[in-house]
N, CA, C and O atoms as CSV, one atom per row, in Angstrom:
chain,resi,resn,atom,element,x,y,z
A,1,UNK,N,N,96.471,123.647,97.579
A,1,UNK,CA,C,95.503,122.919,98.375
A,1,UNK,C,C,96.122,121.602,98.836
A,1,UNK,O,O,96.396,120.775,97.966
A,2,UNK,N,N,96.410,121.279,100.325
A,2,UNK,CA,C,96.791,120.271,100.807
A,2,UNK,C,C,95.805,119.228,100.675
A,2,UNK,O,O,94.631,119.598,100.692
A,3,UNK,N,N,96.070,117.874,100.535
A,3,UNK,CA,C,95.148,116.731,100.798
A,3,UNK,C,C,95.664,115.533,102.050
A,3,UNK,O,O,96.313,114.501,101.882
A,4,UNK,N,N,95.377,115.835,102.705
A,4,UNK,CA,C,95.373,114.321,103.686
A,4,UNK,C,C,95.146,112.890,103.034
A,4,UNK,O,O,94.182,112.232,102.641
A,5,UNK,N,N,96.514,112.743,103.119
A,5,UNK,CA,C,97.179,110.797,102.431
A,5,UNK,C,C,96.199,110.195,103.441
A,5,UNK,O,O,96.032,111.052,104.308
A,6,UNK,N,N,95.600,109.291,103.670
A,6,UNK,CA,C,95.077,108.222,104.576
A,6,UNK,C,C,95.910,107.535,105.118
A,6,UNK,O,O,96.800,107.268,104.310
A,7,UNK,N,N,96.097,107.065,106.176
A,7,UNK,CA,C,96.725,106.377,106.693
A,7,UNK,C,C,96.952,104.922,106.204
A,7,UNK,O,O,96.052,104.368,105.571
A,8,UNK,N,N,98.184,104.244,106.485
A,8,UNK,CA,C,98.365,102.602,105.940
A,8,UNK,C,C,97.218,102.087,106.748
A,8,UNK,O,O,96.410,102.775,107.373
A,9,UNK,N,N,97.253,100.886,106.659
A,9,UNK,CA,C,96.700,99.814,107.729
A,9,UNK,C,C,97.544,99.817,108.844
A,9,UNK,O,O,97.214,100.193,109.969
A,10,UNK,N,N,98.966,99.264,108.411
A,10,UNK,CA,C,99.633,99.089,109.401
A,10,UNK,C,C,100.687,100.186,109.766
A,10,UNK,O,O,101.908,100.105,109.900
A,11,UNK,N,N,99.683,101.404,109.903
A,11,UNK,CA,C,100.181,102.564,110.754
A,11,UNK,C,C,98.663,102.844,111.254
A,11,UNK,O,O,98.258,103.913,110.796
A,12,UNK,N,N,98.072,102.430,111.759
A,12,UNK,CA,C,96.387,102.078,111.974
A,12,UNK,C,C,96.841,101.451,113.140
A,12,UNK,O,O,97.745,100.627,112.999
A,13,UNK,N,N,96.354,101.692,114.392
A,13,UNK,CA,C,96.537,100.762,115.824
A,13,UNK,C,C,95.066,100.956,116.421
A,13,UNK,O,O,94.689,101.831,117.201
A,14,UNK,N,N,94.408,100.019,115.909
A,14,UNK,CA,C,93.156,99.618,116.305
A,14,UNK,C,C,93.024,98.053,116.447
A,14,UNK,O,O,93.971,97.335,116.125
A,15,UNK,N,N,92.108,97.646,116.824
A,15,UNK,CA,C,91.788,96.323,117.137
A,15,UNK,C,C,91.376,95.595,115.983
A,15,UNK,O,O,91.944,94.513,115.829
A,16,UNK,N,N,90.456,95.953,115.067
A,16,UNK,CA,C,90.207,95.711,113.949
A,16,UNK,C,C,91.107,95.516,112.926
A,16,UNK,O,O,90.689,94.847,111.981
A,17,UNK,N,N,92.036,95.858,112.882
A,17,UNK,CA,C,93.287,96.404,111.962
A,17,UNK,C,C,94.112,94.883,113.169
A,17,UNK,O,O,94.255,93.858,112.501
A,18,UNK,N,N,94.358,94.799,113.952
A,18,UNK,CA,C,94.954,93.598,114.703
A,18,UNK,C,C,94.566,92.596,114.431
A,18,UNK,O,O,95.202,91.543,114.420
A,19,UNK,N,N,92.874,92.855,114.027
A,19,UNK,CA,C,92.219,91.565,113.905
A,19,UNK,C,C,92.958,90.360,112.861
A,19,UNK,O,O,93.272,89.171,112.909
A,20,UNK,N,N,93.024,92.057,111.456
A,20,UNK,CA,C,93.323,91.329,110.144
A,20,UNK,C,C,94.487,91.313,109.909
A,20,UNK,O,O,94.672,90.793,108.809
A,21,UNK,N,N,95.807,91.760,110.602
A,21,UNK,CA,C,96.945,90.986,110.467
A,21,UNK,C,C,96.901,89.871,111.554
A,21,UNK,O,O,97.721,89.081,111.087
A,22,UNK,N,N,96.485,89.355,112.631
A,22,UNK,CA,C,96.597,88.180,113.387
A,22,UNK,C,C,96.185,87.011,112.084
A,22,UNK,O,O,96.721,85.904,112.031
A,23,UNK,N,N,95.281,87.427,111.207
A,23,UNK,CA,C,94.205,86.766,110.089
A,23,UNK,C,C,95.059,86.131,109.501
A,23,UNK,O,O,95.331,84.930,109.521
A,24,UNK,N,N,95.673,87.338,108.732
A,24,UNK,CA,C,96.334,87.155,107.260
A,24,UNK,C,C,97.894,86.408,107.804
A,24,UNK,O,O,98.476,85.813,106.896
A,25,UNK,N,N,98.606,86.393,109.194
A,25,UNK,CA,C,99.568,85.617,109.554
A,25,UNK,C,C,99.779,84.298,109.482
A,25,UNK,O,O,100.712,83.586,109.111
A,26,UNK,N,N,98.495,84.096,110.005
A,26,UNK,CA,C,97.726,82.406,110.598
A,26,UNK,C,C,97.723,82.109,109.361
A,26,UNK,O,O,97.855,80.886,109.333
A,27,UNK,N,N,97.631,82.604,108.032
A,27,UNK,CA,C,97.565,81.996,106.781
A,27,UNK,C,C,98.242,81.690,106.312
A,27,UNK,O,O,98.349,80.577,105.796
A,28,UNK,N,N,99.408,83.076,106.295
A,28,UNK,CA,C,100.606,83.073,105.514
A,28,UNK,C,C,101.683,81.815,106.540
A,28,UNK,O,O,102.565,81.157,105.987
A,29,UNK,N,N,101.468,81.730,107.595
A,29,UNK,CA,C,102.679,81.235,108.541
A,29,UNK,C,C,102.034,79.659,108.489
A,29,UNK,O,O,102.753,78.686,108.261
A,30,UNK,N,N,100.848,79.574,108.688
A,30,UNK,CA,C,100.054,77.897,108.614
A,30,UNK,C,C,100.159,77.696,110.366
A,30,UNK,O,O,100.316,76.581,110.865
A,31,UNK,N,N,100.059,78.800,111.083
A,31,UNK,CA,C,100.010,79.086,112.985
A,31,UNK,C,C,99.073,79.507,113.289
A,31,UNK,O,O,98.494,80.419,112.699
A,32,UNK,N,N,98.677,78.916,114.333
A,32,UNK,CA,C,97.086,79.614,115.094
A,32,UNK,C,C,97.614,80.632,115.786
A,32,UNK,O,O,97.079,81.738,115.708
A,33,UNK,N,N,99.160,80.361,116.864
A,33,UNK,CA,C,99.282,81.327,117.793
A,33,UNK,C,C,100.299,82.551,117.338
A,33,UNK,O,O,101.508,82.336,117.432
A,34,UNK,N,N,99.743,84.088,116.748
A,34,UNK,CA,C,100.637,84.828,116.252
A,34,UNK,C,C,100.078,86.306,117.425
A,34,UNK,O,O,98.986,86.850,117.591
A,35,UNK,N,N,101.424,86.520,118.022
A,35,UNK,CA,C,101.318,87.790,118.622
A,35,UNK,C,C,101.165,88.976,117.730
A,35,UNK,O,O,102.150,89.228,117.036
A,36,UNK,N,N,100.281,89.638,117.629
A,36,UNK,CA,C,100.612,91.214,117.067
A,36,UNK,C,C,100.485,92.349,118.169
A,36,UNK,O,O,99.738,92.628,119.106
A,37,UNK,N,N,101.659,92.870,117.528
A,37,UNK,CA,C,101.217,94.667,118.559
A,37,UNK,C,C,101.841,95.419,118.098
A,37,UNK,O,O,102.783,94.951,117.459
A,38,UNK,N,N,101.758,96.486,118.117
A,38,UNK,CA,C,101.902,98.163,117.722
A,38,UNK,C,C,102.893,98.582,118.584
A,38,UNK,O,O,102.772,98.706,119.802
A,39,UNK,N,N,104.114,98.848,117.761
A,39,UNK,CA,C,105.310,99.526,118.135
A,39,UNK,C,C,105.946,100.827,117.341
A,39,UNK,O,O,106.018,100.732,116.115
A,40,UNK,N,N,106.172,101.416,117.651
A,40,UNK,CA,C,107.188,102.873,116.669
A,40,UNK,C,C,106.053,103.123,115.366
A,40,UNK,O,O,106.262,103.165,114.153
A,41,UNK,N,N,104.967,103.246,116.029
A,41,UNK,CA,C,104.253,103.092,115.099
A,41,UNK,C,C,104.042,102.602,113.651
A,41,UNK,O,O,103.856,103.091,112.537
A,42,UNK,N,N,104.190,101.136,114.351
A,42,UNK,CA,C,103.507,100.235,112.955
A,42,UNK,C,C,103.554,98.985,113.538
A,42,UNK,O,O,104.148,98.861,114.609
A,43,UNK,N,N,102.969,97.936,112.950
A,43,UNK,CA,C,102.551,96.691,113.588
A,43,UNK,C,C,103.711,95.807,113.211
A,43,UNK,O,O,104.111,95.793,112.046
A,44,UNK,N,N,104.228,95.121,114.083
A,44,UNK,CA,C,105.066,94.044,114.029
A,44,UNK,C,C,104.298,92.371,114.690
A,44,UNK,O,O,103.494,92.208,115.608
A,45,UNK,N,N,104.854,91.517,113.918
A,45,UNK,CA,C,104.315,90.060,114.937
A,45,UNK,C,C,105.490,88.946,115.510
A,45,UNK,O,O,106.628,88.857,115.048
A,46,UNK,N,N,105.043,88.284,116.405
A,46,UNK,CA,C,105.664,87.108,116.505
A,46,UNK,C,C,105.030,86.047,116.096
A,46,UNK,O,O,103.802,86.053,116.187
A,47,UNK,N,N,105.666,84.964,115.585
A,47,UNK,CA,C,105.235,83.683,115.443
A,47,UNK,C,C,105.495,82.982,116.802
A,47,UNK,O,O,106.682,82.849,117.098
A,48,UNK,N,N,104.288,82.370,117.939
A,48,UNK,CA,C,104.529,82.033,118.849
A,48,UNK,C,C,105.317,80.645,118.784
A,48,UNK,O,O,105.982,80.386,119.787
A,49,UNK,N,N,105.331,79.767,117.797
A,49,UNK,CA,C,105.599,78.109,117.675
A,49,UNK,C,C,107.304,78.880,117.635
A,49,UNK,O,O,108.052,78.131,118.263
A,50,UNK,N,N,107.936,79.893,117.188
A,50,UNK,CA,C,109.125,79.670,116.561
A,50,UNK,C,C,110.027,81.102,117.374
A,50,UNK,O,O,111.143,81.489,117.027
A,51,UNK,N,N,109.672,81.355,117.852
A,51,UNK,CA,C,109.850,83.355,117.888
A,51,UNK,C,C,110.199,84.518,117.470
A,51,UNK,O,O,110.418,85.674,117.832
A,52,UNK,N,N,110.170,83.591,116.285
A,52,UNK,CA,C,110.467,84.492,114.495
A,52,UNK,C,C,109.723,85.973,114.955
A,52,UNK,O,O,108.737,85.674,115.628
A,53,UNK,N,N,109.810,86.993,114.868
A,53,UNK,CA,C,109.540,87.918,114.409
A,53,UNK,C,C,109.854,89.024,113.178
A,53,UNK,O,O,110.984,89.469,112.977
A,54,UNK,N,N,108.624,89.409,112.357
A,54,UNK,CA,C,108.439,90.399,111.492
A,54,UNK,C,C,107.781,91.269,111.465
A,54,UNK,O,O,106.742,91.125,112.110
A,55,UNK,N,N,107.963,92.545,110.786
A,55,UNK,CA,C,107.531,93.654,110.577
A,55,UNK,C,C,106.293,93.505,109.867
A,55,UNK,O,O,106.274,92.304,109.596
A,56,UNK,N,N,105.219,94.040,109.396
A,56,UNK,CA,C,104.019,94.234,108.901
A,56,UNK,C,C,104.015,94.879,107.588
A,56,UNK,O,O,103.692,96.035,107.861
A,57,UNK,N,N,104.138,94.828,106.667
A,57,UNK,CA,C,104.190,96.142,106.117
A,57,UNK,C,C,102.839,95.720,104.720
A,57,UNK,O,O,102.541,94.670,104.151
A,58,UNK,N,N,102.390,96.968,104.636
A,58,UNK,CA,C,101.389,96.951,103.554
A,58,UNK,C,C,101.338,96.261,102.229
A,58,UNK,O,O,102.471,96.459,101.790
A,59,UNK,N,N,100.549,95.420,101.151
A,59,UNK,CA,C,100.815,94.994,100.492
A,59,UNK,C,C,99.574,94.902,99.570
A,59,UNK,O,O,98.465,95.128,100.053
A,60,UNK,N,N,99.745,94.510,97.979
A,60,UNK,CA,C,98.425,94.270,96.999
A,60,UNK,C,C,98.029,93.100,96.970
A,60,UNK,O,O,97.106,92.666,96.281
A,61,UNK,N,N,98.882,92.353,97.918
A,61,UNK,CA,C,98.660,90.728,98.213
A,61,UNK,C,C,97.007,90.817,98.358
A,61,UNK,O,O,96.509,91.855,98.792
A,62,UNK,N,N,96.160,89.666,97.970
A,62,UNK,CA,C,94.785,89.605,98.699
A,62,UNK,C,C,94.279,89.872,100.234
A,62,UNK,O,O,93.160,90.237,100.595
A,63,UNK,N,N,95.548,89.555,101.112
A,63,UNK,CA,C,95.364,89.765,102.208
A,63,UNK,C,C,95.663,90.750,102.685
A,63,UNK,O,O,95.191,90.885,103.814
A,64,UNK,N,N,96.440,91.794,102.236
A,64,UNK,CA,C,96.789,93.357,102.288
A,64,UNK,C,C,97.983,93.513,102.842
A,64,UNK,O,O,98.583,94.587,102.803
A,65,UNK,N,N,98.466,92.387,103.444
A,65,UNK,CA,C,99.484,92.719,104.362
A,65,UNK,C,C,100.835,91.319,103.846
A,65,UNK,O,O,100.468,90.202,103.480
A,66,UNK,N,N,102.260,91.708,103.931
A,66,UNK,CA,C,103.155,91.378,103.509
A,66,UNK,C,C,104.077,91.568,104.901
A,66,UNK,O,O,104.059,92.545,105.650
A,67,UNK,N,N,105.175,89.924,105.075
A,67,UNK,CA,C,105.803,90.207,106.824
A,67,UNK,C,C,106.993,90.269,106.701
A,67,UNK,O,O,107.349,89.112,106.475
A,68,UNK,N,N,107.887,90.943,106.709
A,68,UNK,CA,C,109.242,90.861,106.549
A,68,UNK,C,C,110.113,90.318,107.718
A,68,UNK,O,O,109.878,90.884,108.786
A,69,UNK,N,N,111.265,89.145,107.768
A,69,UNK,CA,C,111.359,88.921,109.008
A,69,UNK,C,C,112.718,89.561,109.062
A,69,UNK,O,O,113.601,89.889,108.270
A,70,UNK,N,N,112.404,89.600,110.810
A,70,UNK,CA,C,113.295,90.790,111.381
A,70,UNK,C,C,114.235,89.569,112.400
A,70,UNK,O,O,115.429,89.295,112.274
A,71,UNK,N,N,113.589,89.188,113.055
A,71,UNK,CA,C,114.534,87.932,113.627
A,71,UNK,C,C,114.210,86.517,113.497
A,71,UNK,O,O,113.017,86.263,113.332
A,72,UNK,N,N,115.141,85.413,113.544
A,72,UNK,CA,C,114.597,84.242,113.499
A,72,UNK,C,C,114.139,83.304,114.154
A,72,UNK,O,O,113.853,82.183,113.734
A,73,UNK,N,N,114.029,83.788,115.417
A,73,UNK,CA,C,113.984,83.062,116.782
A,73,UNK,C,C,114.762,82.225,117.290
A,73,UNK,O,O,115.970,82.116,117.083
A,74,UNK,N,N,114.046,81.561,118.024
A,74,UNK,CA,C,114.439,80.322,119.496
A,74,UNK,C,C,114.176,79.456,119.367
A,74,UNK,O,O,114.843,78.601,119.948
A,75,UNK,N,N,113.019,79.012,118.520
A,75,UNK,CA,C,112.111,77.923,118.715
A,75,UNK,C,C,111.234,78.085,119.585
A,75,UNK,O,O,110.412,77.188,119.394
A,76,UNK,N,N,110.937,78.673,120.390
A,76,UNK,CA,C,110.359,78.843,121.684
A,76,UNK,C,C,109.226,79.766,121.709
A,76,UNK,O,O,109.555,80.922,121.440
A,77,UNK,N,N,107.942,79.582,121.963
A,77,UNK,CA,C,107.526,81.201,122.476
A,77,UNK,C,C,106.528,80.965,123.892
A,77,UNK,O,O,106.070,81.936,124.493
């Protein structure tokens, strides 16, 4: 008997699911302006103040979500 795993959050591309990593960024980063969007299916962000970008990935953190960074930016966004 097969069972269907549920999906992560951040393999989830809904708006709601955008809502709460834009959320949990602004917290973790101390930034109002954080891009998120849905790529290769899974959510990645930018930090707009810096143009740091990281990956999303699931977590038991309170906020559910944990950012791994992928580049360090420009300073710029």
């Amino acid at each position: 008997m097969a069972t269907d795993m549920p999906k992560l959050l951040t393999e989830t591309n809904t708006l709601a699911v955008q809502r709460k990593i834009r959320s949990a960024a602004r917290a973790k980063f101390h930034r109002r302006y954080i891009d998120a969007f849905f790529e290769h299916g899974q959510w990645w962000i930018t930090v707009c103040a810096t143009g740091a970008q990281y990956s999303v990935c699931d977590s038991s953190d309170p906020c559910g979500f944990d950012f791994e960074q992928i580049t360090e930016g420009d300073e710029q966004c």
